[in-house]
N, C-alpha and C positions, 0 to 999 in steps of 0.2 A: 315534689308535691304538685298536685292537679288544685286548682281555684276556678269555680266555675260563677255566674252572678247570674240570675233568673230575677227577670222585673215582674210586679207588681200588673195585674189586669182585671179588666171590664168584664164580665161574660153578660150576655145577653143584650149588653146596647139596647135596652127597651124592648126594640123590635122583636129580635131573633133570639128567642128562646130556645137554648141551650143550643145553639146552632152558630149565634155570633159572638167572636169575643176579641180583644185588642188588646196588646201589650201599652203600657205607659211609662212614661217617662217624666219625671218634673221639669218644668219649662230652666227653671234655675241653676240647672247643672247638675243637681244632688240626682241620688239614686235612691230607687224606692223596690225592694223586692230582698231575696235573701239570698247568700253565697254557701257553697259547702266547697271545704278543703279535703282534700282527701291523699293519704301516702300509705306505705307499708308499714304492718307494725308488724310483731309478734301474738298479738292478741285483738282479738275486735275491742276497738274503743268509739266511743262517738259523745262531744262534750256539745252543747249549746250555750253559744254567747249572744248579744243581739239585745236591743231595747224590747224585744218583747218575747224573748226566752221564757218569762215568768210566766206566761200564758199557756206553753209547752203540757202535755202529762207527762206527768213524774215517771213513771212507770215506762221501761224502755221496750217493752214489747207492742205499746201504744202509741210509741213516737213514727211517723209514718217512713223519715226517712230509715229507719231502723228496718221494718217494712222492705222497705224498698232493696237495701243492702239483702236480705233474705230472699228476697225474690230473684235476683239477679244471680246469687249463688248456686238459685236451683238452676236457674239459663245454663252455669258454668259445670255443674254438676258435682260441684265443692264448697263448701265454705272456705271461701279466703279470709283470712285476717284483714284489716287495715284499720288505721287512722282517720275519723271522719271528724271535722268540725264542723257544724249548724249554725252560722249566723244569723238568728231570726230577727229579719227588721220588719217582715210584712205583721200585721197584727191579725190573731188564728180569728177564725168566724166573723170576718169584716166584709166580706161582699170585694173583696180586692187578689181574690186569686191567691188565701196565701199557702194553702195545702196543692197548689199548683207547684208555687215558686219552691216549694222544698223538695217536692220528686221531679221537676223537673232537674234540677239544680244538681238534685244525690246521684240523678240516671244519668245525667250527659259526664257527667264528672267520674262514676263506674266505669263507663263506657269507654271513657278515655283513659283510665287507667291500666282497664283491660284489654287496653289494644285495640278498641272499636271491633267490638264482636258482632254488634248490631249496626243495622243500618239505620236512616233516618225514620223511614216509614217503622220499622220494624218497634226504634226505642217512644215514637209516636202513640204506637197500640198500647204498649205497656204504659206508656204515662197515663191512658185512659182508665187500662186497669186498673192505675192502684189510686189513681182518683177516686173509682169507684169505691175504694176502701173506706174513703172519708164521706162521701156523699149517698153512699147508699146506690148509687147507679154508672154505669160508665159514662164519661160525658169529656168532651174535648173541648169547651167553648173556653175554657181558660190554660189548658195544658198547651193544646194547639199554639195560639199567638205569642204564650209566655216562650214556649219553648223556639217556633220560628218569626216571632216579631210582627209586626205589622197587624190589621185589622183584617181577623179571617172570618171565613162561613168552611162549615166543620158538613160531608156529606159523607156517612158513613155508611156503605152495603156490606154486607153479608160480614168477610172478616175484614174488611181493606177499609182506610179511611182516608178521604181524600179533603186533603184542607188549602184550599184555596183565598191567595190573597187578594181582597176588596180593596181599591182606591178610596181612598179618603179625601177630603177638602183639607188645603193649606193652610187656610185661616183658622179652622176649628180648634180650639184648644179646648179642653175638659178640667172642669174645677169639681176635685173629689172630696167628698164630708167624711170623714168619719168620726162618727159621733165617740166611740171611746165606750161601747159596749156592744157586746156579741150578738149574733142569731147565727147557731148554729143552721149549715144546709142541709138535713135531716129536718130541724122543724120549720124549713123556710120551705120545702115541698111537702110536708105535710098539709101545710092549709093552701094547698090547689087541689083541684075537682079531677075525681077522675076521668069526667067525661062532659067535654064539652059540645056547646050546638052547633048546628051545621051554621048557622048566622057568624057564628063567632068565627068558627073555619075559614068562614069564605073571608070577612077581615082581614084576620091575621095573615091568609096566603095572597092578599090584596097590599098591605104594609109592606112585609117582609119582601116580596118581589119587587112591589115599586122600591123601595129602598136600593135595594141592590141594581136596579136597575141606575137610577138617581148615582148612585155614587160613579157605577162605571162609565156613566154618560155625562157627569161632571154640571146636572144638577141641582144647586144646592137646596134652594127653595121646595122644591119637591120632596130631596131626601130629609128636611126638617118637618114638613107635612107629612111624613109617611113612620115616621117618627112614635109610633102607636102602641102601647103595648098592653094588648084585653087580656093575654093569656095569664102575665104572674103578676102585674100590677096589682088589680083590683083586690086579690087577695092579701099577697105580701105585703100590701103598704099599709094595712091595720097593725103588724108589728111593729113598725114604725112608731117613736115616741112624739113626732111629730107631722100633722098630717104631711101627706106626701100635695094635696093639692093646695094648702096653702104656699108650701114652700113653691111652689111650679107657678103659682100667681106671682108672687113676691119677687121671684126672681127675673122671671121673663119681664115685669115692672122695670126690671133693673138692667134690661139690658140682652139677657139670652136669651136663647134659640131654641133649648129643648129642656129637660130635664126628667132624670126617672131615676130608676132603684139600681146599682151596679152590683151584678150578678144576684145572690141570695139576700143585700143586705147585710148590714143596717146600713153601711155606704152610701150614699147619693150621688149621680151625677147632675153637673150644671154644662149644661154644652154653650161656648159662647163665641163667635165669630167676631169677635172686637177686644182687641187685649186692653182697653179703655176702661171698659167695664166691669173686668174681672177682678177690682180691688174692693167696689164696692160692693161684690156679691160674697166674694169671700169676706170678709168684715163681718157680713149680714150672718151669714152662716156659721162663724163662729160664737158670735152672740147666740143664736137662736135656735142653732141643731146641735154643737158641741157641749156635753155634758161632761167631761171629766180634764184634766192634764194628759190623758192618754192620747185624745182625740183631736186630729188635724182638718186641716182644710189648706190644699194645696193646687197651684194651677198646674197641669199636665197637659204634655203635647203625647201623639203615635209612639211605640218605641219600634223603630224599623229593625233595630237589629237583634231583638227577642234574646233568646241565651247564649253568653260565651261565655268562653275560656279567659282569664283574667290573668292579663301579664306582670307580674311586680320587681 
């Protein structure tokens, strides 16, 4: 039997719209993302277990990793059988990469079943593709880092996709909300404009470069000023049950450095370069952005080593 664990991520980092995105890890040792086991059977099976299985659709032609096992049989030009288990711990339509962490998780774990058919670049493209199944678009800002770790920028020509990893600041740790209800990413890009002004353009290619620039030049001040996001902010953050800039007053009061919306939502981040500070923001945030027993608030560092193989 093949175990594979896929973490939990960021996409867009405010800045970099569907272009940046970072694996995480909880500063506490736990692990935050989902695993798939996979062996030989005689018959296709695939069970889901996981604190947030219930979330799953019922319906197995709708389950992505299911998806995914079908797509990779047409690679092989056969339906194989086997045994899949879906540990869903990421929570579906949170803004935390969790339609990432399950086709990352079902492809690397195929892959190595079947002998490594594909290459890196190669099972890269496909995780894009069938993202695209769930989002409506190809996009690697969460497949990318979940799958190879670390805090990337995704630049994708023609059919090749070349994802590159961004340096990051040691200090930073990131405090994730999730409030404990959905926005699906279908109607988290519905309310963006199709067409923005050149004012805006020049911004955003003003942010996104100083940032990247900021990080590899180590910084930090700079890449917290650059920290800007006109493109899905301003919209996205009206789905938000609570404003997005009170919580960004309240908290930087408290201590951080940045804060915005992680990936599609409802998710929050709090960026905070002082682990001092991070109890009484988290506190603040469970009070005041957590609605349900579903819904966490946890401190997260980088996850450098994005997806493996899990020895037991």
């Amino acid at each position: 039997m093949i175990k594979v664990y896929a973490p939990a991520s960021i996409g867009n980092i405010g800045v970099g719209f569907d272009v940046l995105g970072m694996a995480v890890t909880p500063i506490n040792g736990d692990l935050l993302g989902d695993y798939i086991s996979i062996e030989d059977s005689d018959f296709f099976k695939l069970k889901s277990i996981g604190c947030f299985n219930n979330q799953l659709p019922i319906q197995l032609e709708k389950n992505i990793v299911f998806q995914c096992w079908q797509r990779f049989c047409k690679i092989l030009g056969k339906n194989y059988p086997v045994s899949i288990v879906l540990k869903k711990n990421t929570p579906v339509s949170s803004g935390l990469g969790s339609s990432a962490c399950s086709i990352v998780a079902a492809l690397i774990a195929m892959n190595a079943h079947f002998k490594y058919l594909l290459n890196n670049d190669q099972l890269l493209m496909l995780m894009g593709e069938m993202e695209g199944q769930i989002s409506g678009a190809i996009h690697f800002d969460n497949v990318s880092p979940c799958f190879l770790g670390g805090m990337r920028i995704i630049l994708k020509n023609c059919n090749t996709v070349i994802s590159q990893n961004i340096p990051g600041f040691s200090n930073w740790l990131w405090i994730l909300a999730y409030p404990g209800v959905k926005i699906s990413t279908l109607e988290s890009r519905s309310v963006l404009p199709n067409l923005y002004s050149r004012a805006d353009c020049i911004e955003h290619s003003k942010y996104l470069s100083g940032f990247i620039h900021a990080c590899h030049t180590q910084q930090e001040l700079l890449a917290i000023k650059c920290m800007k996001d006109i493109i899905a902010e301003p919209y996205r953050s009206k789905l938000l049950s609570v404003k997005l800039s009170y919580i960004r007053r309240s908290v930087i009061k408290r201590g951080a450095i940045a804060c915005g919306i992680s990936g599609a939502g409802p998710t929050i981040f709090v960026l905070c370069n002082n682990y001092i500070v991070t109890k009484d923001i988290v506190d603040w945030l469970l009070r005041v952005y957590v609605k349900n027993d579903v819904g966490f608030v946890r401190v997260f560092s980088v996850d450098n080593k994005g997806a493996r193989i899990v020895i037991e």
